[in-house]
N, C-alpha and C positions, 0 to 999 in steps of 0.2 A: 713913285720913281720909275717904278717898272710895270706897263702893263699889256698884255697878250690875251688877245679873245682870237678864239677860232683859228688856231695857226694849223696848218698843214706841210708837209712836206715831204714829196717822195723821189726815191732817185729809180736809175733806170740800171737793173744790171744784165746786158745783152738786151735779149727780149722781156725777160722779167722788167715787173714793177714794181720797184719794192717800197710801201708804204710804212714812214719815221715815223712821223709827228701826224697824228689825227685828231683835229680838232683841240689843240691845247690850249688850254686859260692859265695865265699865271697873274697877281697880283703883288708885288714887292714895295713896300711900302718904306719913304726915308729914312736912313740908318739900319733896315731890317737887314738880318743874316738868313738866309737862304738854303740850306742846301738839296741837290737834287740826284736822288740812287736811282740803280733801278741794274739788271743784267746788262753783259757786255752787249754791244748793237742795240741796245735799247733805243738810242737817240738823244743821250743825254749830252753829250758833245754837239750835235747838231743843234741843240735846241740854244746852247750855248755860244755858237756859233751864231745862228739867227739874232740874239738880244745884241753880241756886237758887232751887227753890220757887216759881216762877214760871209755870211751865208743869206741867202734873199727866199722865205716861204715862199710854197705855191699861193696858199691863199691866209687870210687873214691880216690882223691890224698888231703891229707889233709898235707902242708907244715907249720912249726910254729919257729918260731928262724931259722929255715935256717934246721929243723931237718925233715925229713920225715916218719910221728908217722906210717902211715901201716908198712911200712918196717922196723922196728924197734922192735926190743926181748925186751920180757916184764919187764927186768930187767933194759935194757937199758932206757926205757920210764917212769922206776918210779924214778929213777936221771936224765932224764929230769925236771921232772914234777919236782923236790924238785930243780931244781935249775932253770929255766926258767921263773916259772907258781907260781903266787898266786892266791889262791883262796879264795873268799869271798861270801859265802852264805844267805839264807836269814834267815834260825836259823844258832845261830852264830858256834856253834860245835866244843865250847869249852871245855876240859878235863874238869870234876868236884873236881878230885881227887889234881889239878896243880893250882898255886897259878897263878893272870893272866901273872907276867913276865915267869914263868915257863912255860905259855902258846905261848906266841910271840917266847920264842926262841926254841921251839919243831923243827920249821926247820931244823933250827941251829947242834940240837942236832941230830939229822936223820941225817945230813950230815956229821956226826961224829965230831964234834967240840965240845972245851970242854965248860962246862956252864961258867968256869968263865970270860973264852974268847968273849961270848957272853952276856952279864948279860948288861956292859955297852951300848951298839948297842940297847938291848931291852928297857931302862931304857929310854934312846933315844928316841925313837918312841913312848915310853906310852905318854912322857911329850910333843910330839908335840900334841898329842888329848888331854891333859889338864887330862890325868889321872897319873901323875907320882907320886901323893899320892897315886894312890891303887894298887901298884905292889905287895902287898903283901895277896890281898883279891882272896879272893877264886870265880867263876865267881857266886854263889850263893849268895853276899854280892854284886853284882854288876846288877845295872838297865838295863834294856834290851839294850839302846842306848851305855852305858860303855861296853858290853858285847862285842856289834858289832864294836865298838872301839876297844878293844881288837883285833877281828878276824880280822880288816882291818892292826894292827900293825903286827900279828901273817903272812898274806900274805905277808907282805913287809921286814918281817926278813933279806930274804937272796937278798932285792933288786932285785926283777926278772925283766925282762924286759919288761913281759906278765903278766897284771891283768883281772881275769877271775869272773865277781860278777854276780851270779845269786839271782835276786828279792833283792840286799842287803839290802833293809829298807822294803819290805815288813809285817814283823814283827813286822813293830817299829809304835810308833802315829808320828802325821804328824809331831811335835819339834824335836823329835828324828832322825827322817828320815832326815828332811833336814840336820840337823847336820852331818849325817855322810856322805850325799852326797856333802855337800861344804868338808868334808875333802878328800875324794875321789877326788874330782877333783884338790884341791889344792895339794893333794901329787902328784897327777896325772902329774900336770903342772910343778911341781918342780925338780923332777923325771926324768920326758920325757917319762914314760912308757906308753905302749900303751896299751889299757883296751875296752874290751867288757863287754858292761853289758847288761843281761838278765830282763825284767819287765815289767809289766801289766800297770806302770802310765805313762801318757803323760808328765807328769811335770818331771818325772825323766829322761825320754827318750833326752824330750826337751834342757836338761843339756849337752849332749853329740855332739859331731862334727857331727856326721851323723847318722840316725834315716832309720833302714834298716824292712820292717815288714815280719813276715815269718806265710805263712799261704796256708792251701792245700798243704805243702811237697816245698812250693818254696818261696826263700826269694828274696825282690824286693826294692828296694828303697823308701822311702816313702816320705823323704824329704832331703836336704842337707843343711847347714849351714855356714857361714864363723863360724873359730875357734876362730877367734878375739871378738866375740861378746859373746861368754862363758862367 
């Protein structure tokens, strides 16, 4: 589902050069769990960035769905991204102005469908997180853990096949956090979708099928897991 030979990536700070990602290989295989550690400025967000089309390597072959994102016009790559790729971050980055199902189906709605096409599908998803009472609350009427709830229903709208969470409960206390990591993986498993997540905790990492650490510009295995023991 996911694969990356020889990626690189460096940015410019002033005169410096400062080298991310040197030479990375990743291989993620359908339905696999992912996760990727490593020190703050590691590169673990860029690299995360890169798989969804967000960020463009200097060099190498970055393959996702079977789609090949260098070779790909940037119009092409942003109907990838809305139909491939959710994304779940660590602030949840949700509209203020949108009530939260307004929120979940924003996909939906980018992919030109009409709301009320959509409305039942979001209605869905809120009440599998136990929030199908606050479809109608604004995310400022709703607890950071409800919010990230939200954002995790809002990536799973249009069903992608590819779930991309960078730090996702970083924000939240530790009841929070676990919460939305058992629903991650439970959607995860029900799903079959395959997901990379990006994070600084062990415990979170530890949740995931295999546990890759990216550090000095290069990612390496750090440990591997049977998936049956999830």
């Amino acid at each position: 589902m996911i694969f990356v030979a020889g990626v690189s990536k460096a940015y410019r700070d002033g005169e410096v050069r400062r080298e991310v990602l040197r030479g990375v290989d990743l291989e993620v295989g359908r339905g696999e769990t992912a996760a990727i550690v490593g020190p703050s400025g590691s590169g673990k967000s860029t690299l995360l960035n890169v798989l969804g089309a967000l960020d463009t390597p200097d060099a190498g072959t970055v393959r996702v769905d079977g789609v090949e994102l260098s070779a790909s016009r940037p119009a092409a790559l942003a109907g990838f991204r809305n139909r491939s790729l959710g994304f779940v971050f660590q602030f949840h980055q949700l509209l203020p102005d949108f009530t939260a199902l307004e929120n979940v189906i924003m996909p939906g709605r980018i992919a030109g469908r009409s709301a009320a096409s959509l409305q039942a599908h979001g209605l869905a998803l809120l009440g599998q997180v136990g929030l199908e009472g606050r479809a109608a609350d604004f995310p400022q009427q709703l607890s950071g853990g409800e919010r990230q709830r939200v954002a995790i229903c809002r990536a799973l709208m249009l069903e992608p096949p590819v779930l991309l969470a960078d730090e996702p409960t970083g924000n939240l206390d530790a009841a929070s956090g676990a919460q939305v990591l058992d629903l991650l993986n439970g959607l995860q498993r029900r799903r079959g979708t395959t997901m990379v997540l990006v994070t600084h905790n062990p415990e979170v990492a530890g949740r995931c099928g295999r546990v890759l650490r990216l550090e000095g510009g290069r990612l390496t295995p750090e440990r591997a897991r049977n998936r049956e023991r999830r």
